[in-house]
Every structure is written in structure tokens, then in C-alpha cells.
N, C-alpha and C positions, 0 to 999 in steps of 0.2 A: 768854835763859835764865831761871831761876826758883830763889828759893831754895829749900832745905827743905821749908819747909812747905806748896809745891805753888801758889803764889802765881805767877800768867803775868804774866812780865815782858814789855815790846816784843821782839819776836821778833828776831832776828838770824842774819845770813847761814851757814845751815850750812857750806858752801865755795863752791863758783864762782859768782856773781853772774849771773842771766841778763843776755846781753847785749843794749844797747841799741840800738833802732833800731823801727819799726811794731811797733802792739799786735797780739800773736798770736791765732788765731781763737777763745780762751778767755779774753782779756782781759775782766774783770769776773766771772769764776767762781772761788769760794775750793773750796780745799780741803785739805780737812782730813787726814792721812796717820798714820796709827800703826802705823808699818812697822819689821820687823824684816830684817836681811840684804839679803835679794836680791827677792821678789817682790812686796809693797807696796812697798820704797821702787822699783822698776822701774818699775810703774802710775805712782806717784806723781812720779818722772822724765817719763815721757809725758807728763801733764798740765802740769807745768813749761813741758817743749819745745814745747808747744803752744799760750801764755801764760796758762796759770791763774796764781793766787796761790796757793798752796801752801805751809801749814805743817806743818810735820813736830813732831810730838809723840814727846818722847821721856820716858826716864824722867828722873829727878832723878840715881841712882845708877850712872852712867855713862854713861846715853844709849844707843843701837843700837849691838848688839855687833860690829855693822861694823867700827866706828870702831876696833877693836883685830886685826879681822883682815887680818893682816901688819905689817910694819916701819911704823913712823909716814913718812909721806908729806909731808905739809902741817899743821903748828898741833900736830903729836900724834898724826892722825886714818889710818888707813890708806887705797891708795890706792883698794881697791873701794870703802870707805865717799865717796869723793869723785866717782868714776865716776856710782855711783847716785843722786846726793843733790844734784844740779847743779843751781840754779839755784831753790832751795826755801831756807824760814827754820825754824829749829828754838826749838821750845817745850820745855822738862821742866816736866814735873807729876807731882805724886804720885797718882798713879790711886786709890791706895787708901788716900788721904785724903781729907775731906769738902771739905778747900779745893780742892785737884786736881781732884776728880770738879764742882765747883761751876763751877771755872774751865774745864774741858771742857766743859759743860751751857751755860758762855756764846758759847764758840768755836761748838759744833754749831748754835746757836740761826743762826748765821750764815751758814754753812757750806751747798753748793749740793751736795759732794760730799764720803763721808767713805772713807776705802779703807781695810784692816786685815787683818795677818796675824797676827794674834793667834792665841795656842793656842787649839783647841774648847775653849769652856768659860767661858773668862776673861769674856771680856766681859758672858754673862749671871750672873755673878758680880757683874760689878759694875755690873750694870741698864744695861749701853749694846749690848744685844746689839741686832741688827737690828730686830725686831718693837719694841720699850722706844721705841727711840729715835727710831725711825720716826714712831710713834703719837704723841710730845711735839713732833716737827718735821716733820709730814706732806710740805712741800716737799724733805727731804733724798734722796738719792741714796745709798744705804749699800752698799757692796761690802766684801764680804768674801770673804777667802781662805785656803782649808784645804786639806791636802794630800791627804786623802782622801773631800773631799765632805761636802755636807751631810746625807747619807741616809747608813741602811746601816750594816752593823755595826760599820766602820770609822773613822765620822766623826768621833769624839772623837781617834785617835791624830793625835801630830805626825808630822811624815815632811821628809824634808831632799831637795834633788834625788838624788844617786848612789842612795838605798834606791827612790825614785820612779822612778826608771831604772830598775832591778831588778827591780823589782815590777811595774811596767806590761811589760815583756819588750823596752823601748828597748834594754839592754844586749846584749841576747843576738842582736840582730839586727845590732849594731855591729862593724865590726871585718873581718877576712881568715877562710877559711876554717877553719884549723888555731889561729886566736886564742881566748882563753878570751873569756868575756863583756867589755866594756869597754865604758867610760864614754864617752857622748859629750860631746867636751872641752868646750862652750858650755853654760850653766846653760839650757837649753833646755825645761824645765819650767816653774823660776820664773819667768825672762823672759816663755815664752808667755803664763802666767797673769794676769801682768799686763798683758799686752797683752787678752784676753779681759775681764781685767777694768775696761779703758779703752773696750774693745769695747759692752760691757755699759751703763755709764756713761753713756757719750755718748749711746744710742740712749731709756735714760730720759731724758737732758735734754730729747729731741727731744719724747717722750712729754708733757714737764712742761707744754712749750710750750704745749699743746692742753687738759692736764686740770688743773694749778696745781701734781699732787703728784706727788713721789718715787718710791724704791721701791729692792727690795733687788735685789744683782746679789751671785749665786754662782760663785766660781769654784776648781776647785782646780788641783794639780798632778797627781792623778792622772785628770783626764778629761782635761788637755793631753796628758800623757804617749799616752793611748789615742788621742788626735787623730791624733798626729805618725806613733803605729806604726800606724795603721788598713790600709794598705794590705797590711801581713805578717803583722799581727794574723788578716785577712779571708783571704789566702788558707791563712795554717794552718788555720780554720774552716772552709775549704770544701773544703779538699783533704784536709785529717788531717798534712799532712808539714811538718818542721817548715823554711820557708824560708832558701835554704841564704844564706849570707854573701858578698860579693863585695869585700870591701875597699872599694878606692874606685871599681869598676866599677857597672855597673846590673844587673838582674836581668831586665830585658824590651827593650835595645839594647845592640846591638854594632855597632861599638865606640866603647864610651863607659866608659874608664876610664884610669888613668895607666900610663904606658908609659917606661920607662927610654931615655934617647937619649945620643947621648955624652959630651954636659955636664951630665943631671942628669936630671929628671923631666919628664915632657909628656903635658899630660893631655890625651886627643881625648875630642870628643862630637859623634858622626853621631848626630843625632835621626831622622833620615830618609834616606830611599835618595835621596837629591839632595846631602845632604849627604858620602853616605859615595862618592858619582859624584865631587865635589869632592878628597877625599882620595888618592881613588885614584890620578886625574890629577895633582895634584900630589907626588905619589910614586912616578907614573912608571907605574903599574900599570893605566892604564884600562880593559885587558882585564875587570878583576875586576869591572865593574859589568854584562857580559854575561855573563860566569861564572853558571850556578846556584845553586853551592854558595853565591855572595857578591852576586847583584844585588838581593836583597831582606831586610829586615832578619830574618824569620823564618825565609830559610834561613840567614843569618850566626849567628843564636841555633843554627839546628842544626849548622851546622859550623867554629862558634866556634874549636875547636882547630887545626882545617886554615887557619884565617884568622890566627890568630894566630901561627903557623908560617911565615909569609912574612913580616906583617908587623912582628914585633918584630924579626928582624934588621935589616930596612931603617932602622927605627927609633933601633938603637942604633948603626947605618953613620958617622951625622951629628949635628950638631949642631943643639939644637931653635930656635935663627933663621934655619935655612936657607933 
């Protein structure tokens, strides 16, 4: 860590120690991480688990507010912040002091790769914005991540996963028929982003190979969020109607969702009319794969109710290791 006055000390283990054994396919790539929460320090987990070196820069005045979200875990520290942060060394600097911002200026000068979810704004504040920093360290690698993109009228706002779920229409497509909007339970935003943003990353190292320099890599959460719903996004765009909910069913195979049996929950997935010939036989029914109404999966989409009329009782008759 560092004192006060923004002075980088030898880094030391933020929690869990990568473990030993062969250098990972990123052994000899530093990188640099100024992450807050969930979505840099995520990217900056990947590259960890991948064997980069990877220091994590924090602040002087408590460091990532991780580290307080929930009951203390290990050292103080809660236990997402130890989840995320595996295997990486943690730095505090005062960023916005001249010593901090100097001893950062020596780090990047090193640094193969930098990743940051900083608020829009901050950084070219304090002259480390992407273009700044790029231009002083042509070989770097600078990813950055925002919630609502580098363009656009919206690019300067913060945005947290559940509002990015909301606002990208994740929420609304989640959940049972008769359910309000709901949350889907995995931070599936930030994670993705970081993952795009490792995406991003690698493919300029690859670039670097060939030409010596860098370059910037944009990622937010709300063009993951758009990613992940493109498929309900697109057919409300082309239909007008707004795609209905299935719980934990599918909207284009039957059946392919969770079915009560008489120990508990059992979830079928016939991808194919082979599979659902399989089903059927082992449930005793093999008429139903000659049947009309059920030997194809786009007459089971149309006579989904008449199919589920036989087969949920059989279902709940027994117990789901029979």
C-alpha cells in the first residue's frame, strides 16, 4: 500500500495469492486495473486467471468500495471484494495529487495493459484519459468502461447493473408471465463488460505484435445489456408486440422448461424432435412422436397446451430419478 501522500509502496497481495504451478498464457504482461465494484475489477480478474501481473490501484481513503460491501469476510475486506480481486496486488495512490498522479505516470510507463471503470469525466480530469495517455505511452493498451458508452447523449451518466437492466429492457423480459419486471440474479452486465473488455484487450495485444503500438478499447454496460437481449429486443422491432415471458421455459421449443415431479423440480430440454422421440419413450408415450399435434417441434409450439395436459401429470406421478 502507500501512504498519504500518494507515495507507491511494493505492492502487496489484495487476498487470494494466484496459485502456483506453469506460467499462464499472459505470463510477462503487466497490468494495470483502476477498478471499482464489479466490472474492471472482473476484466481485471480474467487477466489474473490468465497469468498477467496485475496491479490494482486503489484509492489511499479506503480503497474499492467493495471491500465494505457486506459483513467482513477475510482481513476486514467483504467477501465480493475477495471473489473479484483474486490473485492481483493492490496499490493506493492519491490520484489527485502530483505525487499519486507521478507514481501512476511511472506504473503506466510500464504497463502492457490499463482497464478502468472510472466515472465519465474523471480521468480526463486528471489528464489520464485515453487519447492523454495513449499519446505519452503509444505501446499501451487502454480500456475503459462506462455504463452508457462513449457516444451519445448519455455518456457522461454513471449507471449501476439493476438501472442497466432496466433501461436496456433485460428486466422486463425476465421472469413468469403474470411477474412484475425482475432482476436477473448474476451481475450480467458488469461481468459481461469485462469480459468484452478482455475481449478487446487481447485482440490489440495481438495487433501490437505486428505494428509495436496500443490503442483504446470501449466497453460499456449498456451495449452488453443490448447484446444479451438482441434476440427479444429484435423481434419486438419487427413484430410491434411486446415478447411474452416464459419463466424458465423457451419461447421457440417445447418442451424445454422446468416441470414439478414428485420430489421437486425437473427441468426437460428437447432441442429437437429426436430428442423429444427420446422423452417420450422413456415416459412411456412413444405414440406422441407419430402424433401431429406433437411429432414436430412447431406443432408442439402450436399445441403446447394439449401437450402439456398429459405431460405434466405423468411428470408429477414420480420421482425425478426414475
Amino acid at each position: 500500500m502507500t501512504d498519504p501522500t500518494g507515495q507507491a509502496a511494493p505492492a502487496q497481495a489484495s487476498n487470494t495469492p494466484r496459485p502456483t504451478g506453469p506460467p499462464g498464457v499472459l505470463s510477462g504482461i503487466r497490468v494495470l486495473e483502476l477498478g471499482q465494484v464489479l466490472a474492471g475489477p472482473f476484466a481485471g480478474a480474467v487477466f489474473a486467471d490468465l497469468g498477467a501481473e496485475v496491479l490494482k490501484i486503489e484509492r489511499t481513503d479506503g480503497g474499492d468500495d467493495a471491500r465494505r460491501m457486506g459483513q467482513p469476510f477475510r482481513h476486514g475486506d467483504a467477501l465480493t471484494f475477495h471473489i473479484f480481486n483474486r490473485g492481483k496486488q493492490s496499490i493506493a495512490l492519491d490520484l489527485k495529487s502530483e505525487a499519486g498522479l507521478a507514481a501512476f505516470e511511472t506504473l503506466a510507463a510500464s504497463a502492457d495493459i490499463l482497464v478502468h471503470n472510472l466515472r465519465p469525466g474523471v480521468p480526463a480530469d486528471m489528464g489520464i484519459d485515453g487519447p492523454s495517455l495513449c499519446a505519452r505511452h503509444p505501446r499501451l493498451i487502454y480500456c475503459e468502461i462506462s455504463a452508457f458508452g462513449h457516444q451519445g447523449p448519455m455518456r457522461l451518466r454513471p449507471g449501476y447493473e439493476p438501472l442497466i437492466q432496466a433501461f436496456s429492457g433485460l428486466s422486463s423480459t425476465n421472469g413468469g408471465p403474470d411477474d412484475p419486471p425482475i432482476r436477473i440474479g448474476a451481475s450480467v452486465c458488469d461481468q459481461g463488460t469485462g469480459m468484452w473488455a478482455v475481449i478487446g484487450a487481447l485482440s490489440l495485444l495481438q495487433q501490437r505484435h505486428r505494428t509495436g503500438r496500443g490503442g483504446l478499447v470501449q466497453a460499456s454496460l449498456l451495449e452488453t445489456a443490448l447484446v444479451w437481449n438482441a434476440q427479444r429486443a429484435d423481434a419486438f422491432a419487427l413484430t410491434g408486440e411486446m415478447p411474452p415471458r416464459h419463466a424458465s421455459g423457451h419461447p421457440s421449443l417445447v418442451p424445454y422448461e422446468a416441470f414439478d415431479a414428485a420430489d421437486g423440480p425437473l427441468l426437460i430440454c428437447c432441442g429437437n424432435d429426436r430428442l423429444f422421440a427420446k422423452l417420450a419413450q422413456e415416459l412411456g408415450q412413444a405414440h406422441w412422436s407419430a402424433d401431429p399435434q406433437f411429432a414436430t417441434n412447431r406443432a408442439r409450439l402450436a399445441n403446447k397446451a394439449a401437450l402439456f395436459e398429459q405431460l405434466c401429470p405423468l411428470l408429477r406421478a414420480g420421482p425425478r430419478g426414475r
